[in-house]
N, C-alpha and C positions, 0 to 999 in steps of 0.2 A: 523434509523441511520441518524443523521444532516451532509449531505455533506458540509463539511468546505474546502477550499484548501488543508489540507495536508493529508486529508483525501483521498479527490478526486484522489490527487497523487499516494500516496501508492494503492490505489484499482486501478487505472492506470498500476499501475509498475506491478501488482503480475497479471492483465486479458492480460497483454502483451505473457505470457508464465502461464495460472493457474496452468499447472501440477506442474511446477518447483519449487521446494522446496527452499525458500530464506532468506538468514539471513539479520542476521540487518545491519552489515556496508555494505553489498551487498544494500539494500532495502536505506538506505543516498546515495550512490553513486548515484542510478535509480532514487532518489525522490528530490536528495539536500536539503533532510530535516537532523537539526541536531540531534543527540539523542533525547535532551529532546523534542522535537514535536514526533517523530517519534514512540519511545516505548508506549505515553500515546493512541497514534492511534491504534496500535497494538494489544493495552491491549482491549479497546474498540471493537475492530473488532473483537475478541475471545470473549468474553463477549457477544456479540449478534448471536453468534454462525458462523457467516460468516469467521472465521480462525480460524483453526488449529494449535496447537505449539506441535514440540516434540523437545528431546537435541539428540545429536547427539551423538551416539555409539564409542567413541573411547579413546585412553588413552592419554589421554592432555601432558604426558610424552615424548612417543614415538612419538609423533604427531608435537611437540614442540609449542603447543599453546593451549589455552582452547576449550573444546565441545562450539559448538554454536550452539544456539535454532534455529532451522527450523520453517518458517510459510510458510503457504500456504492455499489459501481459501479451504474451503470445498464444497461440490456440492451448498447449498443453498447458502454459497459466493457467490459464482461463479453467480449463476442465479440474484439473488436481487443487486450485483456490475452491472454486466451488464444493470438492468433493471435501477438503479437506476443513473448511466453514462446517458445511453440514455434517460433519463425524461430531465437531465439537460440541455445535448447539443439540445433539443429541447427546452428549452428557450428560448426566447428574450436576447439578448445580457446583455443589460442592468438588465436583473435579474439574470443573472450567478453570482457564487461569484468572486471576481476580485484583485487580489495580489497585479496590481502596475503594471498595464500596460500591452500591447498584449504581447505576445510570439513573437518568430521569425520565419518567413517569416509566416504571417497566422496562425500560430498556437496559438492554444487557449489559453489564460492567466492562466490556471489550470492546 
């Protein structure tokens, strides 16, 4: 899996909490990515097995809004996010990937 920044994020947002089951305008809010960065990440992170998608059990009627798909990593998510977070932050500053400047107060530009 190529860590790109919005990658980084989203595997960020979902090892904050991995039980939790999270959708997608939940996962924009935690990430500040827009849809279209966010779903092609998603697809990809399913794809290599490290997340899981189900829809959500209820009637879009009675509920007043549409089912929305759940992800959440799966155990080997979970292991190869972790491993692959911690390779990065042991980088050299200079070879992290880099958005546009540090974070705030110290925190990392990713």
């Amino acid at each position: 899996m190529r860590l790109t920044i919005p990658v980084v994020k989203v595997l960020s947002a979902l090892l904050a909490e991995p039980d939790a089951p999270r959708y997608g305008l939940d996962l924009m809010r935690l990430t500040g990515l827009p849809s279209g960065t966010l779903y092609p990440v998603l697809h990809r992170l399913q794809a290599a097995g490290w997340l899981a998608a189900d829809w959500e059990e209820i009637d879009p009627v009675a509920a007043g809004r549409p089912a929305r798909r759940y992800y959440r990593l799966t155990g080997e998510g979970i292991r190869a996010a972790r491993l692959a977070l911690a390779e990065l932050r042991a980088l050299a500053p200079a070879e992290r990937p880099r958005e546009g400047g540090a974070g705030p107060a110290g925190a990392p530009a990713w």
